[in-house]
C-alpha positions in Angstrom: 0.0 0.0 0.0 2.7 2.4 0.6 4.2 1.8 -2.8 1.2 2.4 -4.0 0.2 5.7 -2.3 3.7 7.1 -3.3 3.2 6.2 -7.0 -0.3 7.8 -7.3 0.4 11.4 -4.6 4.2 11.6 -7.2 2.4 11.0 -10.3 -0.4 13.3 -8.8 2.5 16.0 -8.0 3.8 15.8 -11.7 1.0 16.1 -13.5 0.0 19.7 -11.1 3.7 21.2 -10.9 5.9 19.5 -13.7 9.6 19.8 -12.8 10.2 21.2 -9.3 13.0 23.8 -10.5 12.8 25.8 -7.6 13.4 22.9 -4.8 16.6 20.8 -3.9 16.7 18.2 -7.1 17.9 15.0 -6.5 19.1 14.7 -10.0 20.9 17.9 -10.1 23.0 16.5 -7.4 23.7 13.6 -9.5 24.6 15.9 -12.7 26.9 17.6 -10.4 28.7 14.5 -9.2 28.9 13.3 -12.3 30.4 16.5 -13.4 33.1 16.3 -11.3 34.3 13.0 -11.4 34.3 13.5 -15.4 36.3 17.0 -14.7 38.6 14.8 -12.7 39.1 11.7 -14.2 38.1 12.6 -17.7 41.7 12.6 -18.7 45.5 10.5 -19.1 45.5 6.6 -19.7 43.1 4.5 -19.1 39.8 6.6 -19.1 37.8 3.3 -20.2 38.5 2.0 -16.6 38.3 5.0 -15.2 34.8 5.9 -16.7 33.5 2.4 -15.9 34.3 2.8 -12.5 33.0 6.2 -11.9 29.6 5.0 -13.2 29.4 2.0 -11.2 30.4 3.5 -8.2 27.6 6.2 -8.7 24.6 3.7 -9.5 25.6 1.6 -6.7 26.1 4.7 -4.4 22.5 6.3 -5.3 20.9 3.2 -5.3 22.3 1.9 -1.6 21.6 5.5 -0.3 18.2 5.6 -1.4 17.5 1.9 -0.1 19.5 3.0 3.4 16.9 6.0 3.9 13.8 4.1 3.0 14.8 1.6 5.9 15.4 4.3 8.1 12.3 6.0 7.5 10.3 3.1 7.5 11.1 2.7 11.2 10.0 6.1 12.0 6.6 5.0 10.3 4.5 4.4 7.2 3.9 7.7 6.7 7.2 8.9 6.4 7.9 6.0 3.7 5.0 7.1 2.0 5.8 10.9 1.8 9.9 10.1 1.0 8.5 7.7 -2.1 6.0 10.5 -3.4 8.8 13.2 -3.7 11.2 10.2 -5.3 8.1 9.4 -7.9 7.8 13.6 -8.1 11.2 14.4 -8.7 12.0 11.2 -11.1 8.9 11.8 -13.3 9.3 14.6 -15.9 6.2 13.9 -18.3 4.8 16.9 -17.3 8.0 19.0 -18.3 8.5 17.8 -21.5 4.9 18.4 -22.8 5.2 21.9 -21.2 8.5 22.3 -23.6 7.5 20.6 -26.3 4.2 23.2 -26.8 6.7 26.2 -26.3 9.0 25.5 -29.2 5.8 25.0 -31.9 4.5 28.0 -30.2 7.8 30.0 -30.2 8.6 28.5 -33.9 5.7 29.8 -35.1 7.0 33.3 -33.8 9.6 33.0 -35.3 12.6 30.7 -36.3 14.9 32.4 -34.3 13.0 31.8 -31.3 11.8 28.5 -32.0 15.7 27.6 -32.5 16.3 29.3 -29.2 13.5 27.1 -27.4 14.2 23.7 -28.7 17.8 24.3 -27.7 16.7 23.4 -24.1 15.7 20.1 -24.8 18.0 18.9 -27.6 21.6 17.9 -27.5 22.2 18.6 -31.1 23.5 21.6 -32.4 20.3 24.5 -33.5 21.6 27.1 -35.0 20.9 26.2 -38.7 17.6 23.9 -38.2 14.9 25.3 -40.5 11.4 25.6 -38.4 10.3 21.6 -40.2 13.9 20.5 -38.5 13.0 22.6 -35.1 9.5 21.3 -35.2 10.7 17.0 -36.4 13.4 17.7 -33.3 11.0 18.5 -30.5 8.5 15.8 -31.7 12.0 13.1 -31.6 12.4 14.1 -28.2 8.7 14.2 -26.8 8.7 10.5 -28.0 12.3 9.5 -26.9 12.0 11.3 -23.2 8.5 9.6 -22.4 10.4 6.6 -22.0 13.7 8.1 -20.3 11.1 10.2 -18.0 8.0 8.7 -17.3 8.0 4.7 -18.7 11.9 3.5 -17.7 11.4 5.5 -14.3 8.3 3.8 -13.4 9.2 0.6 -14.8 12.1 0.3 -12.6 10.3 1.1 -9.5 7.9 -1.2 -10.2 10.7 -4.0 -10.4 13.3 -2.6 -8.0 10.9 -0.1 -6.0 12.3 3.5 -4.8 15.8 2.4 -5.1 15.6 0.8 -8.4 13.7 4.1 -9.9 16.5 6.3 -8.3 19.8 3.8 -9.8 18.0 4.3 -13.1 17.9 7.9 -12.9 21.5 7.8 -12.3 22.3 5.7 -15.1 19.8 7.9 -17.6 21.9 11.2 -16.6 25.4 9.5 -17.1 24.4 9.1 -20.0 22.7 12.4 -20.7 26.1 14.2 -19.8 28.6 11.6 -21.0 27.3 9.3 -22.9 28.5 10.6 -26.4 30.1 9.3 -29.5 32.5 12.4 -29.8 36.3 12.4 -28.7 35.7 13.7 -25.5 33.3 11.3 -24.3 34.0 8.4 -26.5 35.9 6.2 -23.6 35.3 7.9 -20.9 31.1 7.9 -21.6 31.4 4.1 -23.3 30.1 2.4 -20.2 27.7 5.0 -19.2 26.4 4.5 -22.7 26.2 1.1 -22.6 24.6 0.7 -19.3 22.2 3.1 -20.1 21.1 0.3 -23.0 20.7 -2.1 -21.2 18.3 -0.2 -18.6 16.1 1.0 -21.6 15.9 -2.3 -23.9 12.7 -3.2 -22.6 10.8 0.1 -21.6 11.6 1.3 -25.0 9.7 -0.8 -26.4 7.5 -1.0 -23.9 6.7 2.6 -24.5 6.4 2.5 -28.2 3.9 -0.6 -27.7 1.8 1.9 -24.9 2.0 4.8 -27.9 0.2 2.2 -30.0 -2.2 1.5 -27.6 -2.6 5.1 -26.5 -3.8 6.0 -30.2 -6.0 3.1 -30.3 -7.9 4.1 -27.5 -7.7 7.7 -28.6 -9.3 6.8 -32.2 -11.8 4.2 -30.5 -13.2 7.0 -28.4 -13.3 9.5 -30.9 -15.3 7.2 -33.3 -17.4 6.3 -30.5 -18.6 9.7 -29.9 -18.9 10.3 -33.2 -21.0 7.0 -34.0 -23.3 7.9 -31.3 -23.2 11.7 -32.1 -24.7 10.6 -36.2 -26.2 7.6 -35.1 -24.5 5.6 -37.1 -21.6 2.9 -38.0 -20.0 4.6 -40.6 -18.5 7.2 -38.4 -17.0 4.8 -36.3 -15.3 2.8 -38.9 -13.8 5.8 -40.9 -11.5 6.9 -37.2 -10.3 3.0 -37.5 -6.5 2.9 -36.3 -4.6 -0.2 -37.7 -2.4 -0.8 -34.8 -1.0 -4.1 -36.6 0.3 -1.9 -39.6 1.4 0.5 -36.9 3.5 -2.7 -35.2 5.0 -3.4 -38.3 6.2 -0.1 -38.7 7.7 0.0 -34.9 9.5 -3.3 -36.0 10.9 -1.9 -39.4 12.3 1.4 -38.8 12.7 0.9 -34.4 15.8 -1.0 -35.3 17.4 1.4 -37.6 18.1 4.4 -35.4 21.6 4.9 -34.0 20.6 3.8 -30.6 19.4 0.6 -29.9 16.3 2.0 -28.0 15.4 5.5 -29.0 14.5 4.5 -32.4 11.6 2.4 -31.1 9.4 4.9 -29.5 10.3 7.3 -32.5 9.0 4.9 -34.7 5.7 4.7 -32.7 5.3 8.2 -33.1 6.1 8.3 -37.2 3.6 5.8 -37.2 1.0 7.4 -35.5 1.4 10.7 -36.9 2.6 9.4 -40.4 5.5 11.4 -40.7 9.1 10.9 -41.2 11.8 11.5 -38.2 16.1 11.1 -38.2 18.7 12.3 -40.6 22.0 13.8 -40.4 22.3 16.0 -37.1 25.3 17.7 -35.2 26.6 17.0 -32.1 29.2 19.1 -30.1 30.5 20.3 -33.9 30.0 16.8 -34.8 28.4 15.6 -38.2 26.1 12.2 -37.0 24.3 11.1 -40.4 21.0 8.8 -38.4 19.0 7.0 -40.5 15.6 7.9 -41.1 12.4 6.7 -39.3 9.7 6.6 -41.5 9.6 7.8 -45.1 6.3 10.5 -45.5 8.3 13.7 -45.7 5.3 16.1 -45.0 5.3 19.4 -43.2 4.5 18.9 -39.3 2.0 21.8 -37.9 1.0 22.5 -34.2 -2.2 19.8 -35.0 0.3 16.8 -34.8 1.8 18.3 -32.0 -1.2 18.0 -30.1 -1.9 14.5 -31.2 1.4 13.6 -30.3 0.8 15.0 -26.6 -2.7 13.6 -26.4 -0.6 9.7 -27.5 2.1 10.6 -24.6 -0.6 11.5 -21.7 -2.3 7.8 -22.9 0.7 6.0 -22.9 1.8 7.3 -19.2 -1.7 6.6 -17.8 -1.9 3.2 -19.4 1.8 2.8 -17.5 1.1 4.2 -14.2 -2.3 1.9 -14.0 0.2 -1.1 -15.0 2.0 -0.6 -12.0 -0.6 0.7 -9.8 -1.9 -3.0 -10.1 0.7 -4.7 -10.1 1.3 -2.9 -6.3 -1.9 -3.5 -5.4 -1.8 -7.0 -6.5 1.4 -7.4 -4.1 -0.4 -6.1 -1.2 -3.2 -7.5 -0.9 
């Protein structure tokens, strides 16, 4: 039950406040560690070793510290579990940050290019400067899909296997690899591990999340054709909103496996599917040329419209997530 309660009051927090910017983050902490020992130890021989041990030591050491203070509050009573897993849930969960950024670059973009280039800087590793408002627009729409799994289904899968601890480990391993996890000659050894770790953790919410997308839409287009059916009193409406989700899941399978990474492209390729559009291509990194393959192959013009749907298919996806493991706790305690 307490597991439970702390899921439902974090997710509840999220979905009000979004990010907690102006509180003591957790993860900022972690960035900052991380910072240093890559300041420190991000140079000589050996940085392989040296960059495998730092993230190892820093999983470990956020994960044991998290699992220490949930034994020590646990002793001082159920409520103070409960409250110390609601702020881990709050502060771990970002869905309700990236929507809020996502909307503000197609609503800066459609300022103006400069501003749209200055907006979807914030949430983008890749280099802005020269993206044209379709490449600002395919960017932020790459990275609403990506970061629902990194933010809201890998966080809340792991705590559903590994509870409190587990979500805050994976947390760590996501920002190693947010910070160092790069193919450029800085990072290349020294972020190799972090990289490959950070795999591993997101093989199967990946595609977990692009298979929740998939259902998302379905749901979304069955309702919608529902209303409509009942609204004209009649079949027809309801069989023109069909959503093929098999089609769809053959497109996941096709392109998911052709991205750079061996998880992003997968919930990338949900959301080319859904929203028939084409995402990837060359990009720069850090000065960088990286030529990605592309998802999908419909090279239309994305407007504010598929932005919506896109947020509408992310909201359904992280409810469909957080009622997985809402009953899967309350399975385990009753």
């Amino acid at each position: 039950m307490i597991k439970l309660l702390s899921l439902l009051l974090g997710w509840g927090l999220d979905l009000l406040f979004g990010d907690p910017v102006r509180l003591p983050h957790p993860i900022v902490w972690i960035g900052r560690a991380i910072a240093f020992c890559e300041h420190h130890f991000n140079k000589g021989r050996h940085r392989r070793l040296k960059g495998a041990v730092v993230a190892v030591f820093l999983i470990l050491s956020v994960g044991l510290l998290t699992w220490l203070l949930c034994r020590g509050l646990s002793a001082v009573g159920s409520w103070a579990s409960v409250l110390f897993g609601t702020l881990v849930v709050f502060y771990c969960l970002a869905g309700t940050t990236l929507i809020r950024e996502v909307k503000a670059v197609f609503e800066a973009v459609d300022r103006s290019l400069d501003e749209g280039r200055r907006q979807v800087a914030r949430i983008v590793g890749r280099d802005t400067s020269e993206l044209s408002a379709q490449e600002v627009r395919t960017a932020a729409l790459e990275t609403l899909a990506e970061n629902l799994s990194d933010g809201v289904i890998a966080p809340l899968f792991w705590l559903l296997l590994l509870g409190v601890p587990g979500m805050m480990a994976y947390k760590t391993v996501n920002t190693l690899d947010s910070m160092i996890g790069y193919r450029t000659e800085r990072y290349r050894d020294f972020g190799c591990w972090a990289a490959h770790i950070d795999d591993v953790a997101n093989f199967l919410p990946a595609r977990l999340t692009a298979l929740l997308m998939l259902l998302g839409e379905k749901l979304i287009m069955t309702s919608r054709g529902f209303v409509a059916a009942v609204c004209r009193s009649g079949r027809a409406a309801a069989a023109s909103s069909s959503f093929s989700f098999c089609s769809s899941l053959k497109f996941v399978r096709r392109y998911g496996r052709q991205h750079a990474s061996p998880n992003s492209g997968y919930p990338e390729a949900a959301l080319a599917a859904i929203l028939d559009c084409r995402f990837g291509g060359p990009h720069n990194y850090f000065g960088q040329r990286f030529d990605k393959p592309f998802i999908g192959h419909n090279d239309r013009q994305l407007a504010t419209a598929d932005m919506r749907q896109a947020v509408k298919v992310n909201r359904m996806a992280e409810v469909l997530m957080v009622l997985l493991v809402a009953s899967a706790f309350g399975l385990l305690s009753s």
